[in-house]
C-alpha positions as CSV (number, residue, x, y, z in Angstrom):
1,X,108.4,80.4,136.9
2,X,105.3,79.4,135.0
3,X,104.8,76.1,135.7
4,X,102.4,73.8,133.0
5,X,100.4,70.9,134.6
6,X,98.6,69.0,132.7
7,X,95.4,66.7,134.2
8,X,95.1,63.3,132.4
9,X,93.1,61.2,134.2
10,X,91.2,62.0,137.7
11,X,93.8,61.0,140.4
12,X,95.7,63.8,139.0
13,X,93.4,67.0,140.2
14,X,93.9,66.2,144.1
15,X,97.4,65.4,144.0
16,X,98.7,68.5,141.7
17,X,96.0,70.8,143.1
18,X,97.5,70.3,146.4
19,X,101.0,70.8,144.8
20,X,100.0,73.8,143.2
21,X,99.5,76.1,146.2
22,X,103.2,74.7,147.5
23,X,104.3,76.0,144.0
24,X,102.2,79.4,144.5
25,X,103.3,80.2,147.9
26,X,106.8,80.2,146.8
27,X,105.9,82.8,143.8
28,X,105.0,80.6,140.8
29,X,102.6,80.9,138.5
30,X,100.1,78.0,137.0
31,X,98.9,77.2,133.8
32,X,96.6,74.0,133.4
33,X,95.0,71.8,130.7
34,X,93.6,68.8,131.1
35,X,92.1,65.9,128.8
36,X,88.2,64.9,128.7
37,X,88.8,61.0,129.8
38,X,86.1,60.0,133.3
39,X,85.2,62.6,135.6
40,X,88.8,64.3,134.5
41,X,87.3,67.9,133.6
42,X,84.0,67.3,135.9
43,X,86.2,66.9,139.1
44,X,88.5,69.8,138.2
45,X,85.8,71.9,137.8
46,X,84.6,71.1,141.0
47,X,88.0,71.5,143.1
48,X,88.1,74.9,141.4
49,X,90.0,75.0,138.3
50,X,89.2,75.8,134.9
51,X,91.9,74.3,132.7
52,X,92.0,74.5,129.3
53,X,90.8,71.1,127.5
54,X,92.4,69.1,124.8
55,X,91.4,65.6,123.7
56,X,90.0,62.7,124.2
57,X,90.9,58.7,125.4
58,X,91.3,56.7,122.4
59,X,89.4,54.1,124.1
60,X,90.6,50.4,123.8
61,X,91.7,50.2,120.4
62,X,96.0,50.8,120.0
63,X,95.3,52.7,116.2
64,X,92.4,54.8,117.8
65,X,95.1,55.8,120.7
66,X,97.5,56.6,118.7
67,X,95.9,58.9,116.6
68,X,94.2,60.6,119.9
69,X,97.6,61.1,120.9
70,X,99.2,62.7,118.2
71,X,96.2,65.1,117.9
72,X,96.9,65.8,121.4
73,X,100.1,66.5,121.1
74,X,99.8,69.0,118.0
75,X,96.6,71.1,119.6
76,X,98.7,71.1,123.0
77,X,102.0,72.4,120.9
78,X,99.8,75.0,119.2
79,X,98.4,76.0,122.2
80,X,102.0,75.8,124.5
81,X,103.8,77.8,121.7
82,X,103.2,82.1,122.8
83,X,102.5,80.5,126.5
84,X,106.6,81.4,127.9
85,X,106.3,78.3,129.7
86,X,109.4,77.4,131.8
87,X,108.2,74.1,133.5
88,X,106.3,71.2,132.0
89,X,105.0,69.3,135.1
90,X,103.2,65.2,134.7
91,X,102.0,62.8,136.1
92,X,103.1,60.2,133.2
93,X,100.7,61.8,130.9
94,X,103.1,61.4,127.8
95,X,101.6,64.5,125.3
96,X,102.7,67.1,127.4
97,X,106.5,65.8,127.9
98,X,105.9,64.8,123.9
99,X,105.8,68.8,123.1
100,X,108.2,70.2,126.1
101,X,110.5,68.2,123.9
102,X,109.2,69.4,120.9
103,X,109.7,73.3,122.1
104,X,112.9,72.8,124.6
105,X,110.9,73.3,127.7
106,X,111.7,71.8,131.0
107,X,109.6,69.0,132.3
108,X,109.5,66.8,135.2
109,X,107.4,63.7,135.1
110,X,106.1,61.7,138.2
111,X,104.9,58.2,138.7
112,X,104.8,55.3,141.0
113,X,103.6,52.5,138.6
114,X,106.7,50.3,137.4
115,X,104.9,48.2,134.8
116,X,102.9,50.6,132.6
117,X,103.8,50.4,129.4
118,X,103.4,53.9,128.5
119,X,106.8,54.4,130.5
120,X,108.7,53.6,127.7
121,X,107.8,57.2,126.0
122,X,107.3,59.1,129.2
123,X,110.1,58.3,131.2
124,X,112.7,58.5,127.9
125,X,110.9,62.1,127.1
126,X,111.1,64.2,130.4
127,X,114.1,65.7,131.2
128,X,113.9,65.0,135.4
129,X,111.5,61.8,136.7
130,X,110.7,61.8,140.0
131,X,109.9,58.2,141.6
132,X,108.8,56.6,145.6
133,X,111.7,55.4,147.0
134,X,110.4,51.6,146.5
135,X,110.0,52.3,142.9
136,X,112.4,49.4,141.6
137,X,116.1,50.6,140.0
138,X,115.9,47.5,137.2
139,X,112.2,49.1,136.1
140,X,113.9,52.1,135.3
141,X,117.0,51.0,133.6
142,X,114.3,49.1,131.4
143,X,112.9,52.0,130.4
144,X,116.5,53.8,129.7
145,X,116.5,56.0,132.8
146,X,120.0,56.7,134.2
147,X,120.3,57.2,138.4
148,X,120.9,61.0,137.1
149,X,117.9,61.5,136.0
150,X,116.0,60.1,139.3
151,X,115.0,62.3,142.1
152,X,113.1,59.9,144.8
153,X,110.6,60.9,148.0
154,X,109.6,59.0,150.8
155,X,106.0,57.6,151.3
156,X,103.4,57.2,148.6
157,X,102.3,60.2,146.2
158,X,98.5,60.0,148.3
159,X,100.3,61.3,151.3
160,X,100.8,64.4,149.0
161,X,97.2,65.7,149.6
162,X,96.3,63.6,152.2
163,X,98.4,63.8,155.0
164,X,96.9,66.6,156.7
165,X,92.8,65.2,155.8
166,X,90.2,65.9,158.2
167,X,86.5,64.4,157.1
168,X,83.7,67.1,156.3
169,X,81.5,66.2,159.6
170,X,78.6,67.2,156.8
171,X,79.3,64.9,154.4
172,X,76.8,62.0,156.0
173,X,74.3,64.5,154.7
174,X,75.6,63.6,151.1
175,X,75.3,60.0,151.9
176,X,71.8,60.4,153.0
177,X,70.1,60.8,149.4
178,X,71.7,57.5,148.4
179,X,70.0,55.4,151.0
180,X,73.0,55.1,153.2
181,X,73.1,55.6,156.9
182,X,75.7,55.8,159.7
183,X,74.4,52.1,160.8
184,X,75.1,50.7,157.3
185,X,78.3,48.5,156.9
186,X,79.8,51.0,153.5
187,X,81.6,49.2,151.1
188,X,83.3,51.8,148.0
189,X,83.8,49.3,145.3
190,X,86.3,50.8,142.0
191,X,86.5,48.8,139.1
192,X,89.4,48.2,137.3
193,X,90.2,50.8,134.1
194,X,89.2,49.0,131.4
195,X,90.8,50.5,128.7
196,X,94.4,50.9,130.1
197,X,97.2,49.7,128.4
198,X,98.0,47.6,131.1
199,X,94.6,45.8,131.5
200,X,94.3,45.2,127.6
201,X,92.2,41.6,127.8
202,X,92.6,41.1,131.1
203,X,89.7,40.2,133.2
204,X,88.6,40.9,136.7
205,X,86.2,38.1,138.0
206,X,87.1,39.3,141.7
207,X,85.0,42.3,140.7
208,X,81.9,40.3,140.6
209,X,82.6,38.0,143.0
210,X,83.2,40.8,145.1
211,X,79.9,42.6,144.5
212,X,77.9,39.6,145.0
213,X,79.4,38.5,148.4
214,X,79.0,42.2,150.1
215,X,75.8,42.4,148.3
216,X,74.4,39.6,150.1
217,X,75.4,40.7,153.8
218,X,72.8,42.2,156.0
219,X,73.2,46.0,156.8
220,X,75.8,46.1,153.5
221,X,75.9,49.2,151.0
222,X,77.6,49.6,148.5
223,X,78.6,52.6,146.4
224,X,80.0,51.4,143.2
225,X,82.3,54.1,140.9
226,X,82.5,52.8,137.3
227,X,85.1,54.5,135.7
228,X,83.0,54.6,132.0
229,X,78.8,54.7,131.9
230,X,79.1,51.8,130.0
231,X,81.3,50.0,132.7
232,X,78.7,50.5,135.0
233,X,75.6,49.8,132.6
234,X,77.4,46.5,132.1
235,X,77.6,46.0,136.0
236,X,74.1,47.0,136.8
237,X,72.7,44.6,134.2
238,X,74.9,41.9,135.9
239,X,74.4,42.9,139.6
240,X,70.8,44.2,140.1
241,X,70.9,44.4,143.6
242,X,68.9,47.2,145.3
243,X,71.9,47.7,148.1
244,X,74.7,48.5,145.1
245,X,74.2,52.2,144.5
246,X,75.9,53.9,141.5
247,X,76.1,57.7,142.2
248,X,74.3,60.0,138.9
249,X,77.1,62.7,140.2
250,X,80.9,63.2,141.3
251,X,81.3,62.3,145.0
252,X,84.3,63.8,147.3
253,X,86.3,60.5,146.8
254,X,88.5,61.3,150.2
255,X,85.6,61.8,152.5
256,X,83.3,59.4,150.5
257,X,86.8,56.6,151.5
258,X,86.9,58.3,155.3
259,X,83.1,57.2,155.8
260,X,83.9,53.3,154.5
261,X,84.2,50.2,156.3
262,X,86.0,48.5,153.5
263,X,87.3,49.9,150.6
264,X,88.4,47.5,147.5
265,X,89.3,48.5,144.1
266,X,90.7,47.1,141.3
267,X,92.6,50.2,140.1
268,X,95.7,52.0,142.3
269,X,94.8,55.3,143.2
270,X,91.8,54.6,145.8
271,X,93.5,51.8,147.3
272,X,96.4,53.9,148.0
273,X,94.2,56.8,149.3
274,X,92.5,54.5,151.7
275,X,95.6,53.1,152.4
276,X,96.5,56.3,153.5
277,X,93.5,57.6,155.2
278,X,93.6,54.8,157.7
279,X,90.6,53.0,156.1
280,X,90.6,49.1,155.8
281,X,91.0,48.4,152.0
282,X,91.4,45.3,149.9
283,X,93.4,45.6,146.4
284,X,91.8,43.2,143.5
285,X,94.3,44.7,140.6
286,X,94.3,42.1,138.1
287,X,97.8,43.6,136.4
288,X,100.9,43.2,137.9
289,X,101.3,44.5,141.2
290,X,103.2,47.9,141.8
291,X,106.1,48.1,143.7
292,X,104.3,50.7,146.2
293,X,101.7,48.6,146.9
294,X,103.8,45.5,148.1
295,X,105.2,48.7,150.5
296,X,101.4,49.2,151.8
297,X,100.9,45.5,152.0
298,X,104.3,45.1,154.0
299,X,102.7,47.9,156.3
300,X,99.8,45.8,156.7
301,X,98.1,49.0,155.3
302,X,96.4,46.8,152.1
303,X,95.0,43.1,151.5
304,X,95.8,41.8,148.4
305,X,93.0,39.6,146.8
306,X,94.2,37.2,144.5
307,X,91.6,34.7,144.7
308,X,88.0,33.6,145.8
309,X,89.5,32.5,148.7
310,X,91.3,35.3,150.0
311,X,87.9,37.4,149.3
312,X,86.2,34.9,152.0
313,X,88.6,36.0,154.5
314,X,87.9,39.7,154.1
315,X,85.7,40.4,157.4
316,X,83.2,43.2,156.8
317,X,82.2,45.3,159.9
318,X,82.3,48.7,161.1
319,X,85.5,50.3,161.4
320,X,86.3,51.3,165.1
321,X,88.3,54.2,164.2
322,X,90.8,55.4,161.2
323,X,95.0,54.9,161.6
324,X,95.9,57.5,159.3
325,X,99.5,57.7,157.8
326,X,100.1,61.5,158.6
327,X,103.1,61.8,156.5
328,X,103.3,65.2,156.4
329,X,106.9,65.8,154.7
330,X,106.2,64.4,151.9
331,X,103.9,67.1,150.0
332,X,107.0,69.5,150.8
333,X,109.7,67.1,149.4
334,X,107.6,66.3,146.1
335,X,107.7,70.1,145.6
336,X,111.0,70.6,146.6
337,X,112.3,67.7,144.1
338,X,110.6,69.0,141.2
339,X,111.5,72.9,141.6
340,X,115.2,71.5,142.2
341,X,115.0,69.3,138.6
């Protein structure tokens, strides 16, 4: 088959790159585009690929969304027309499932999130979905998914391209530029995306508070990731400190979350990948909490922060050693659900 994945957001290059050579070994071909929104296209780049781009975030605003999207959609149906694409592959990015649709090709879509509202169109719009096993049976009968449609794997969708991880020995070389050394107590810090649809006007004081309290501890770094320059202009101005470093490039986010004491984040993705990387990590989501990461917290594989409190109780010290999850079925299975759908 030729098989069409598209790259929406950043989280997506690890997890269908390492998907991609399950698909290849077994005598598929690839096709890739991707959208310009973060390090998206940057991080691609950098793993390898050179997908074709189309579009843009439409930022905060619903009207300036909407009309992103439906440009997206008509350059990516222009553009997926002569292409003899049997398999449109997602990871809830809705334009692509919008045009499979549109030109009767196959399309799976994946995702582990049960309260993004952007499920309404994506979930409806792919043929086959393909869901953890703790993603919750009511969340898709809301969004008008029959058992049918479902196809379900164990584990999280991190254990995908992580299971098998081993640190680059070389990358406390990379540190080293950045001030930080192998006695420093690391703490990655992720802010929250601030122009999902899920955190429209919601605020994330456990962001600052957070920075402020591990900025203060003696022998503390910090590497802070803004998700938009002007996310972390805005932090820099409000958190001056010498030991919070904001990286000018793209950092290998698994061994950047291998070489941290503490990870905490306010988004999913990096939570989950410390989560399954062994590192201790601390989630400060300010939307509703996924279904997969109650799972993690059940394993005693997260801390969720829900208040000033509960941030006083994090200790900070260095890790004795990673407890990785080494779920190594699961990038098979993935693969194995969606050539099946």
């Amino acid at each position: 088959m030729r098989i069409w994945i598209d790259l929406g957001n950043s989280p997506h290059i690890p997890f269908f790159l390492a998907l991609s050579k399950e698909f290849v070994e077994r005598g598929h071909e690839i096709v890739w585009t991707a959208r310009d929104y973060a390090q998206t296209v940057e991080m691609a780049k950098m793993a390898g690929l050179d997908p074709t781009v189309f579009g843009i975030h439409g930022g905060k605003n619903i009207v300036s969304k909407a009309v992103k999207f439906a440009s997206r959609v008509l350059e990516l149906r222009k553009w997926a027309a002569g292409k003899k694409i049997d398999l449109a592959l997602s990871h809830n990015s809705q334009e692509p499932l919008v045009v499979a649709r549109l030109l009767g090709i196959r399309s799976v879509n994946l995702m582990d999130y049960e309260h993004h509202p952007g499920n309404h169109l994506s979930f409806r719009t792919a043929k086959k979905l393909v869901v953890p096993q703790s993603f919750p049976d009511a969340a898709l009968r809301k969004f008008g998914v029959t058992e049918s449609k479902v196809r379900r794997f164990d584990g999280i969708k991190e254990d995908v391209y992580l299971a098998d991880f081993e640190p680059d020995e070389q990358f406390p070389d990379v540190l080293a530029p950045l001030g930080v050394s192998g006695d420093d107590k690391l703490v990655v810090i992720r802010p929250h995306a601030p122009e999902a649809l899920y955190h429209r006007g919601v605020a994330n004081q456990l962001l600052s508070e957070a920075l402020e309290k591990f900025a203060a501890v003696p022998g503390c770094k910090i590497i802070l990731l803004p998700r938009k320059t002007y996310q972390g202009d805005d932090l820099r101005r409000e958190h001056p400190h010498a030991n919070i470093i904001i990286p000018d490039r793209v950092l290998d986010g698994a061994n950047l979350i291998a070489a941290a004491d503490l990870v905490i984040s306010g988004g999913g993705t990096m939570n989950r990948e410390a989560a399954a990387l062994g590192v201790p990590v601390a989630t400060i989501f300010a939307g509703k909490t996924a279904a997969i990461d109650e799972y993690l917290i059940s394993e005693n594989r997260m801390m969720r922060i829900d208040s000033s409190a509960d941030l006083d109780l994090i200790p900070l010290r260095k890790k004795p050693a990673r407890n990785p999850r080494r779920n190594n079925e699961v990038r098979r299975q993935v693969a194995d659900l969606i050539l099946e759908a």
